[in-house]
C-alpha positions as CSV (number, residue, x, y, z in Angstrom):
1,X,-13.4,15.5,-17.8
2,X,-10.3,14.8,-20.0
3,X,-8.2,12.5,-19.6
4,X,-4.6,12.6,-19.0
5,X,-1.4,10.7,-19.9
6,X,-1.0,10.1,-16.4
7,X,-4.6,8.8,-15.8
8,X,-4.0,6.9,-18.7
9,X,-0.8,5.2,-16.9
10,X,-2.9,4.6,-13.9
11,X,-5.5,3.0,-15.8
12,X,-2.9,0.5,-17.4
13,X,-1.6,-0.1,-13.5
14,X,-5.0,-0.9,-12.6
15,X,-5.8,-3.3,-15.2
16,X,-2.5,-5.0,-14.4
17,X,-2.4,-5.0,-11.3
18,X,-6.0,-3.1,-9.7
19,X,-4.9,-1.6,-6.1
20,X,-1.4,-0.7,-7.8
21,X,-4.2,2.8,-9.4
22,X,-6.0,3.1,-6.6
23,X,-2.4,3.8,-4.4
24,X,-1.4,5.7,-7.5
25,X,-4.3,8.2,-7.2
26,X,-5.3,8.4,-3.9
27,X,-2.7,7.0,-1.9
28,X,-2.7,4.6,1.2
29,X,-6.4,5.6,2.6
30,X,-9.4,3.2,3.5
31,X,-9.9,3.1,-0.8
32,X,-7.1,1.3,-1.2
33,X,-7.8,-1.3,1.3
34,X,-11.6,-1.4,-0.3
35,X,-9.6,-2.2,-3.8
36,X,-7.3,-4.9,-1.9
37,X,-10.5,-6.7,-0.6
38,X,-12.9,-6.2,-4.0
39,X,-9.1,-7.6,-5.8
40,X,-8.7,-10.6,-3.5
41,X,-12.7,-11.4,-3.6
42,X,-12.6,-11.0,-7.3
43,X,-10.4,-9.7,-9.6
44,X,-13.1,-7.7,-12.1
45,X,-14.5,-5.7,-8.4
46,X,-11.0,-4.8,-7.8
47,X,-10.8,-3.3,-11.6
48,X,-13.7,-1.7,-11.8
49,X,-13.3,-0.3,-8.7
50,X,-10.1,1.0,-9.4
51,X,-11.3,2.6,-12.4
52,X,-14.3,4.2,-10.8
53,X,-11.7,5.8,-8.2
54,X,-9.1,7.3,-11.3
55,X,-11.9,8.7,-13.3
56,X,-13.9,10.0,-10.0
57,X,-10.3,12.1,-9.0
C-alpha cells in the first residue's frame, strides 16, 4: 500500500495534533471519539492510534 501526499498530510495532522487525522480520514464516527479519549488519556495512544486508522484506510 503506497502512500500518498495526502496521507502523508494526515500523518503530519496526527502527529500535531492526533484526532485532527483521524477526522481527516474517516470523519466524525465512534474512531474519532476512540482517538479523543486514547489523546486525552495519553498523548502517544492518541498518535499511534491515529496512525493505525490513516494507514489501515
Amino acid at each position: 500500500m503506497a502512500l500518498t501526499l495526502t496521507d502523508f498530510f494526515k500523518l503530519l495532522g496526527a502527529v500535531i495534533i492526533p484526532p485532527l487525522g483521524v477526522f481527516l480520514e474517516r470523519g466524525c464516527t465512534c474512531d474519532l471519539l476512540i482517538n479523543i479519549l486514547l489523546t486525552c488519556l495519553g498523548y502517544i495512544p492518541g498518535i499511534v492510534h491515529a496512525v493505525y486508522i490513516i494507514l489501515k484506510y
